[in-house]
N, C-alpha and C positions, 0 to 999 in steps of 0.2 A: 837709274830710272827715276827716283826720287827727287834727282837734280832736277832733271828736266820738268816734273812736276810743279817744284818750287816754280821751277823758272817760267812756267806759265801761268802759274798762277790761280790755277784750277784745283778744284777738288781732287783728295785720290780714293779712288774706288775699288772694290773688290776684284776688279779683273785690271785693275793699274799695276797690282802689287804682283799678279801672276805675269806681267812682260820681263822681255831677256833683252839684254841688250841689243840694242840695232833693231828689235820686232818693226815690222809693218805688217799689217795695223796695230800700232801701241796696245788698241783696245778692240780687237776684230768684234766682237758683238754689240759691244758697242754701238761702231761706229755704223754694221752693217743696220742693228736696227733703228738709228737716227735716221736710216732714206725713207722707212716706215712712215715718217711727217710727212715726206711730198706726197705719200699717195694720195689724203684726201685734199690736199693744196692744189694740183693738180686736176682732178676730181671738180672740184668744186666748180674750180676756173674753166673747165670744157661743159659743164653746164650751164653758165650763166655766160660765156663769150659773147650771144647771139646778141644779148640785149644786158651789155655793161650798167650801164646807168640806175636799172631799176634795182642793183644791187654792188652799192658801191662799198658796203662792210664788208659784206663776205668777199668782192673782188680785195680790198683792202687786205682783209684777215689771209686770205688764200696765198698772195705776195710773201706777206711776213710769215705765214708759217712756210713756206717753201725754201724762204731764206733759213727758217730756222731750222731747216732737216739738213740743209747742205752745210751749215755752220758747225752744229754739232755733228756730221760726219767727219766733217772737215777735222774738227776739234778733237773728237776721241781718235781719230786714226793716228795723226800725228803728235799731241801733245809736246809743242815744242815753242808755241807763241801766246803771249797772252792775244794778239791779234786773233787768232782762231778762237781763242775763249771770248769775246766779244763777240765775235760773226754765230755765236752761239747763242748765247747771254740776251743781248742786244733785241734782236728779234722776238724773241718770248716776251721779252716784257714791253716791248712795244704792240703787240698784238695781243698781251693781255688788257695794256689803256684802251685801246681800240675798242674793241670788243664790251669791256667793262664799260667805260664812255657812252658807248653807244647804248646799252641794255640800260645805265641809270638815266640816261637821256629820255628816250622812253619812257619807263617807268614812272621818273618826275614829275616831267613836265614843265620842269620851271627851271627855266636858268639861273638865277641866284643860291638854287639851293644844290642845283648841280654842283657847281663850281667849288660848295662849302663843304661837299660829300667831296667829290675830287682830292679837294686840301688837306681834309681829313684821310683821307689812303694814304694821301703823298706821306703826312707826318707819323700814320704807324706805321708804313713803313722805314721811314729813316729812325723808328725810337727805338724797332725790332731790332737795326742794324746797333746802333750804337747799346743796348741792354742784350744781345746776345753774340754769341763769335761762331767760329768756324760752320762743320754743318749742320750744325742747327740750327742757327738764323737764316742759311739757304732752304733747311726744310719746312721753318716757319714761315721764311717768304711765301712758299708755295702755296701754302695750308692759307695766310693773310688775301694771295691774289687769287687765290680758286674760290673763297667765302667770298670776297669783292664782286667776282663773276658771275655766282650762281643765283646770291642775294636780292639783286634787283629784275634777276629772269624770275623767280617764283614769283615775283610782285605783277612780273608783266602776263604772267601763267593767268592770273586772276582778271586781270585785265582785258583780258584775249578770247575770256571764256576758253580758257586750257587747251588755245588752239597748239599743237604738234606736242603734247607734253609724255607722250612716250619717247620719243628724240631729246627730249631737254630730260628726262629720268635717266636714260642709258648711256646720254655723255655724263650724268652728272656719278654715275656708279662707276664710269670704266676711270673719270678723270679720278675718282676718289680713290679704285684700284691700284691705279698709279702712281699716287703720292703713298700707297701703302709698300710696295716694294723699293721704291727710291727710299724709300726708311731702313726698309727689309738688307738691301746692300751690306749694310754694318755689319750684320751678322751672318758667321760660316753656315751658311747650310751644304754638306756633304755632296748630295747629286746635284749642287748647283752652283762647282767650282768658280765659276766665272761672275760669281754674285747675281743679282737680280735688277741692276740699274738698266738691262735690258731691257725687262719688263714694262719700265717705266717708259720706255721709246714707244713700244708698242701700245699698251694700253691707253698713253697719251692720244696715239695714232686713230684709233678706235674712236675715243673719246671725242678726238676733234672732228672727225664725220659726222659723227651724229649731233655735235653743235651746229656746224655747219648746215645742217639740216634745221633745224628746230631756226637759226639766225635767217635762213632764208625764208621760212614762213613768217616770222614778225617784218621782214624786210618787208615782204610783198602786203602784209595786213595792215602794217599803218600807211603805205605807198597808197591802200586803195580808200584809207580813214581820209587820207589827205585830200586826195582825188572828189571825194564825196560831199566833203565840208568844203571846197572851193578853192 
C-alpha cells in the first residue's frame, strides 16, 4: 500500500495506512466525503444559471470547486496516479487565486498594488515550499491561502458596511474547523480509527456554502456600485 502511495505522490493519511491490499476504495471515507464539495458547487450553479453574467466568480468558483470534489474522490479512492493527485491539488488552488483575486480586487482598488500583493503570495508561497517539507508545508499552505482569502474579505466587510457578514463569519469558522482536523489526522484518536481527514472534506464543504453566499452578495453590491457610478 505504501508503494503505491510513493508512487503517487500524495500524502499518506490515517485511513491510507488502514487499507489491505487490492481495497477499493483505497480510502472509502475519504473519498465518499470529497463528493461533499460538489454539493455546494452544484448548489451554487442552479442558483445563478438564470442570469450567468451577473455572477461570473461564483460561476467560476462553482466550476473549480466541483472539479475539485470529483478530483479528490477520484484521488483518495484510487491512489494509484500522481494524475489523480493533480485533478485534486490543481483545482483548490486554482479557485483559491480566484476567489482570493477577486476579494483583494475589490478590496484595493488599484491595480498596481493588486499585482504587488498577488506577487507577494506567489513568493511566500514558493519560500514556504522551499523552508518547510512534507506535511507541514501542505498544512502551512492551507493556513498561508485561507489568511490570503479571508484578509481582504474583512477589509471588504468594512467597505460594504458588513453587508452578509454572518456568511463570511461561518465560512470563516467551519473553513478554520477544517484546517483543524486535516492537522488532527496525525494523531490516533481511538473512536476515530479512520482519522479525521474526513472532516476536513466536510467542514471544507459547509465552509464553502456559506462563502458562496457571502461572494454572491459583494458580487451583486459592487455590480449594482458599478451600475450607479455609470
Amino acid at each position: 500500500m505504501l508503494l503505491q502511495v510513493i508512487a503517487d505522490g500524495g500524502p499518506v493519511y490515517r485511513e491510507t495506512l488502514m487499507a489491505t491490499a487490492g481495497q477499493l476504495p483505497v480510502e472509502p471515507w475519504n473519498a465518499l466525503s470529497s463528493l461533499a464539495l460538489c454539493v455546494p458547487a452544484v448548489y451554487w450553479f442552479l442558483c445563478i444559471k438564470e442570469n450567468l453574467t451577473k455572477a461570473p466568480v461564483l460561476l467560476s468558483c462553482s466550476v473549480l470547486l466541483l472539479l475539485n470534489g470529483v478530483g479528490s474522490t477520484l484521488f483518495h479512492a484510487f491512489r494509484v496516479s500522481e494524475w489523480l493527485l493533480w485533478m485534486d491539488v490543481l483545482p483548490a488552488l486554482l479557485l483559491n487565486l480566484v476567489l482570493a483575486g477577486y476579494f483583494w480586487r475589490v478590496y484595493l482598488q488599484d491595480t498596481k498594488t493588486w499585482w504587488l500583493t498577488m506577487g507577494g503570495f506567489l513568493l511566500l508561497v514558493l519560500a514556504s515550499r522551499w523552508a518547510l517539507q512534507g506535511s507541514w508545508y501542505v498544512n502551512v499552505q492551507y493556513l498561508i491561502r485561507g489568511l490570503f482569502l479571508l484578509l481582504p474579505a474583512w477589509g471588504i466587510l468594512q467597505k460594504t458596511r458588513f453587508i452578509a457578514w454572518r456568511a463570511l463569519a461561518i465560512a470563516a469558522f467551519f473553513l478554520s474547523l477544517s484546517l483543524g482536523f486535516r492537522l488532527l489526522d496525525k494523531i490516533t484518536i481511538e473512536w476515530l480509527p479512520m482519522g479525521t481527514h474526513f472532516l476536513w472534506h466536510l467542514m471544507s464543504a459547509v465552509g464553502a456554502w456559506f462563502l458562496g453566499k457571502y461572494l454572491l452578495a459583494v458580487e451583486h453590491y459592487w455590480l449594482h456600485c458599478r451600475l450607479e457610478h455609470g
